[in-house]
N, C-alpha and C positions, 0 to 999 in steps of 0.2 A: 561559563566553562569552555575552555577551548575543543578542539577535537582532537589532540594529542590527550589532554586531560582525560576528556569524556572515552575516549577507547582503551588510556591504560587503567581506570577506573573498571571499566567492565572486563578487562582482560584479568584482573587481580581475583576475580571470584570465577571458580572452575565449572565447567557445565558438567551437564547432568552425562552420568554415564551411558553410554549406546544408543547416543542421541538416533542415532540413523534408526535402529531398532526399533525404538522407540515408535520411532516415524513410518515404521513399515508395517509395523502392526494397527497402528490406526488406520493408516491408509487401507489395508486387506479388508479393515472391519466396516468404514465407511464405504465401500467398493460392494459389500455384500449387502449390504441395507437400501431401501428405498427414496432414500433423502439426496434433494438433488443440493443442498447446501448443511455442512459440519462446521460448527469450532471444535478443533484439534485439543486449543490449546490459550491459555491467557499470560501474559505478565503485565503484573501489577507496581506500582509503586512499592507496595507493602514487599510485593516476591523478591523483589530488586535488594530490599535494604536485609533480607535477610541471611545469613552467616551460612546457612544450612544450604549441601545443594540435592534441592529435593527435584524430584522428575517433574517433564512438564503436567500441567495441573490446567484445570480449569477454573476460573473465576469472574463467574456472571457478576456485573454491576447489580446493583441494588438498586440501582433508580435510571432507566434508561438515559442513557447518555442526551443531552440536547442536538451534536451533533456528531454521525458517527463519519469519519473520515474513510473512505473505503481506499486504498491502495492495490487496482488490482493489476497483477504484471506474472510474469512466467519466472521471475525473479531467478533468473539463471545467467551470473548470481544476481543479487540484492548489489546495488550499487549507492556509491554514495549522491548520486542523481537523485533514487528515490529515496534518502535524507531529505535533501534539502526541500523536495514538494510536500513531505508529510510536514516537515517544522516549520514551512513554510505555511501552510493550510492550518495548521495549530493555531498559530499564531494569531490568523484572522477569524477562526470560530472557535476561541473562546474566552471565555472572563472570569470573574470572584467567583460568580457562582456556579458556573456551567462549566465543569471540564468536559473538553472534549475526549473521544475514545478513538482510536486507530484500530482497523482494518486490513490485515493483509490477507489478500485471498488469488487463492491459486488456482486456476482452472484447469483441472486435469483432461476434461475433455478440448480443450483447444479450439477453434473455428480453423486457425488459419496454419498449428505452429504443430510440430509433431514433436513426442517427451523424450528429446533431447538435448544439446550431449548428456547434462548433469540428470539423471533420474529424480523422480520426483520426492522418494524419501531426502536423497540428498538436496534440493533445493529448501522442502520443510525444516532439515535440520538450518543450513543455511540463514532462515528467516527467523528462525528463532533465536540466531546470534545478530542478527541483524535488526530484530525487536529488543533486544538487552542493550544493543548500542544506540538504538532510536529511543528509548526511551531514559535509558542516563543522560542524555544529550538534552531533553526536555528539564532536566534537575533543573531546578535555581536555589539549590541549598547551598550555595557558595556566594550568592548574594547579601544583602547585609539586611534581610528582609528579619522580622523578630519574632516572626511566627515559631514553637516551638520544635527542637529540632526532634523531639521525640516522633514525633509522626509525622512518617517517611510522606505519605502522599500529600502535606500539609506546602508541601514547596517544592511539588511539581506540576507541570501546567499542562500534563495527559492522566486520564484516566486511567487508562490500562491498552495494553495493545492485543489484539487475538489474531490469531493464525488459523487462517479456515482453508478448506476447498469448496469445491463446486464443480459440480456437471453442467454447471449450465454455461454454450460456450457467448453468449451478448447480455451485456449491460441490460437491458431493460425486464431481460429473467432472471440475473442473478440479481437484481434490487428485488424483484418480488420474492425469490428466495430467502434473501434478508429480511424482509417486511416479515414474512410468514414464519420467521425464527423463532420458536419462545425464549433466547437464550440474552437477548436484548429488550424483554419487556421487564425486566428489574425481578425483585426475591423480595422490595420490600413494601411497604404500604404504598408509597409516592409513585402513581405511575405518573407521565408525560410524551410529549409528541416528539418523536427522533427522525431529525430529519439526516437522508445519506448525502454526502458529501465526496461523488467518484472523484480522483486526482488522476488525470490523464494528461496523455500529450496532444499537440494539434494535431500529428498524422491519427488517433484515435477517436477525435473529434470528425475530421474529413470520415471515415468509416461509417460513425455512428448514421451520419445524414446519407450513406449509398445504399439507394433504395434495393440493390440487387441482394441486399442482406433482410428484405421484409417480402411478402408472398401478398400479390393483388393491389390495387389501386387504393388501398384503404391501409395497407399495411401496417406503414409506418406509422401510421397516427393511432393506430388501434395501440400498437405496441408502445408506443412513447409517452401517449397522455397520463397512461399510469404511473411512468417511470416519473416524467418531470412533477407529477404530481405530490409522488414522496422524497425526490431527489432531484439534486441540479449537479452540474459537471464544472469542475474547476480545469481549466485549461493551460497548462504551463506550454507557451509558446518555444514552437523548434525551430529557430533562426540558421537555415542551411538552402546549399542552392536548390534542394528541393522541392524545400515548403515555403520559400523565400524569406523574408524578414519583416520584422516585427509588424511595420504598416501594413505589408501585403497582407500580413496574416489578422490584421483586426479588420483591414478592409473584407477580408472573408467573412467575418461573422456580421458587416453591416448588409454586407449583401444580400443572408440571409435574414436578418431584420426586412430589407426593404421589398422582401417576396420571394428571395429564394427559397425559402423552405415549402413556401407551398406550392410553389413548383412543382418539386420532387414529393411532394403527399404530406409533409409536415405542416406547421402551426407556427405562424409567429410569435406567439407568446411563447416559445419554450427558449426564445432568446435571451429571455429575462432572467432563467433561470442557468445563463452560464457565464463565469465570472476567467476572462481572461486575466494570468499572469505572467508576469515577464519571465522568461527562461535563464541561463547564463548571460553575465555578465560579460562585456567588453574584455578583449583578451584572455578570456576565463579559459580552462582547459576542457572542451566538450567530454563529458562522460557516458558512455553504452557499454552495454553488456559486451557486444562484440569487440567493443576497446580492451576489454577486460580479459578477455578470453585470448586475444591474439597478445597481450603481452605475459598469460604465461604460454604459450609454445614462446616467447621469447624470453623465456625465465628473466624479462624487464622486473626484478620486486619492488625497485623502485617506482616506477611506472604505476604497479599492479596498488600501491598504498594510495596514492593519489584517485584512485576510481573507486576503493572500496572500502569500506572500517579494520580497523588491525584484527578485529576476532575473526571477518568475515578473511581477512588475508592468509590468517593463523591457518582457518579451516582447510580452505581451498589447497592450500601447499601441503599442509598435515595429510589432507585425504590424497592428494596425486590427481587434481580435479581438471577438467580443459586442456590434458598434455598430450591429448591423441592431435594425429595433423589433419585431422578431418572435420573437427570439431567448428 
C-alpha cells in the first residue's frame, strides 16, 4: 500500500468528536491518580476496519504481546520519521505467530523538554491520528494473500497500537512502569513473556549512557540491569555533523563493547541488547519536529506533507497549530 493510499484510506473515516476533549479529560484524571504509567487509549485492527466512529476506547490484548515496540517521543507533532522506525521495528519483531503491538508514550513530566508549544491534550489527539495512519500502513490486505478478508486483523502485521503517558521522566522507570502494567499481561488463559523493544535515536542512546543522569558510583548499573533485563533499545542512527555518520556512530557502540561502558559504571553485556539501524537514506529529505513546525510559520503545505501523514496535516492546519513566531 503506498502512502498516498494508506493516508487517503485513513483520511475517508472521520474521527471521533472532541478529540482534544476527550484528551483532556483523561489527562485531568490520570494527573489526579497515583499511577506513574496510563493507557489512554487503543486501536485495533478490528477499530480500524470498523464503519462506526466510536470514541477512543481501550482494548487490552488478550495474550501479551511477544514483543511490545515502545515509541517514546514528545510527539510534537508525530512525524513521518517516527513512521518509518515503528514499521521499521515491526517488521524485524514479528511473524505468523507473534504480532507485534506499538507503544506510543508520552511523558508529560519531561527530563529535559518543557509542554510546549503544542499542549499536551493536543499532542494526544495528534497521536491518535497518527496511530490510525500507523497502523493502515501496517494493512497487507491489498496483497494477494488468501487469508479471508472477513477478519480485519487476519492481514495485518500490528496488533494494536495504545497511546499512554507517563510521569516517569528516563527509560529505565518508564520500562518498570510498563512491566508493572496489568494492562499487557493479557484477559485470556495464554499468558507469556513480553519483551520491550524502545525505538530511539542515537543522540538518545548518547544520554542513556551519561552517568550525570544516575546518582553514586553504582548508579547506572543498579538502574539499567533491570531495564536491559526486560528490554533492549533499537537505535535508528542520526547521520549529521553532530553525531557524525554511520561508522563514526557504530564505531561508538564498539567502544563501548570494548570497555567503555564500564568505564562510566555500566556492563558490557547490555551491548548485546542494542540493535543499531540505518537512519535515512542517501539524498533522502531529513525529517524533525522542528522541520515541521518552521514550515508552518512558512505556511510551506507542501513541505509540511512530506514531514507528516495527511490526517496529521489535516489536524495541524484545522487546529491553527505552530503559527506563533516563538514556537
Amino acid at each position: 500500500m503506498s502512502q498516498s493510499e494508506t493516508d487517503t484510506s485513513a483520511m475517508a473515516r472521520p474521527l471521533p468528536p472532541n478529540l482534544v476533549s476527550v484528551f483532556t479529560q483523561a489527562l485531568k484524571s490520570y494527573q489526579l491518580s497515583s499511577a506513574t504509567f496510563r493507557v489512554l487509549c487503543s486501536l485495533t485492527p478490528s477499530s480500524l476496519a470498523s464503519s462506526h466512529t466510536d470514541p477512543p476506547a481501550l482494548h487490552p490484548p488478550q495474550v501479551p504481546p511477544k514483543a511490545l515496540l515502545v515509541l517514546d517521543s514528545s510527539f510534537n507533532p508525530p512525524t513521518l520519521a517516527h513512521q518509518r522506525m515503528a514499521l521499521s521495528a515491526l517488521s524485524d519483531h514479528n511473524d505468523s505467530r507473534h504480532k507485534s503491538r506499538i507503544l506510543l508514550l508520552l511523558a508529560i513530566n519531561n527530563a529535559d523538554k518543557a509542554p510546549k508549544p503544542a499542549a499536551f491534550p493536543q499532542r494526544l489527539a495528534m497521536m491518535y491520528i497518527f496511530a490510525r495512519d500507523l497502523l493502515a500502513a501496517t494493512s497487507t490486505s491489498t496483497s494477494t494473500s488468501t487469508t479471508s478478508s472477513t477478519d480485519p486483523t487476519s492481514s495485518n502485521r500490528c496488533g494494536g497500537v495504545d497511546i499512554a503517558v507517563t510521569t516517569e521522566p528516563y527509560f529505565h522507570a518508564k520500562s518498570g512502569a510498563v512491566a508493572e502494567s496489568d494492562f499487557y499481561r493479557g484477559t485470556g488463559v495464554e499468558r507469556g513473556a513480553m519483551e520491550q523493544v524502545y525505538l530511539t535515536g542515537f543522540d538518545t542512546l548518547i544520554r542513556i549512557f551519561n552517568p550525570k543522569y544516575y546518582a553514586g558510583a553504582d548508579g547506572m548499573a543498579a538502574a539499567l540491569d533491570p531495564f536491559f533485563a526486560r528490554a533492549r533499545l533499537r537505535v535508528t542512527m542520526r547521520t549529521d555533523a553532530e553525531w557524525g555518520d554511520a561508522t563514526e556512530q557504530r564505531e561508538y557502540l564498539e567502544e563501548l563493547r570494548r570497555g567503555g561502558l564500564e568505564r562510566v559504571g555500566g556492563k558490557t553485556e547490555w551491548v548485546k541488547r542494542i540493535e543499531m539501524e540505518d537512519g535515512r537514506k542517501e539524498g533522502e529529505e531529513a525529517v524533525s519536529s522542528t522541520k515541521v513546525r518552521d514550515a508552518v510559520r512558512r505556511q510551506d503545505w507542501d513541505a509540511l506533507k512530506r514531514l507528516v501523514s495527511e490526517g496529521v496535516t489535516s489536524w495541524i492546519r484545522e487546529e491553527g497549530l505552530y503559527t506563533e513566531t516563538n514556537v
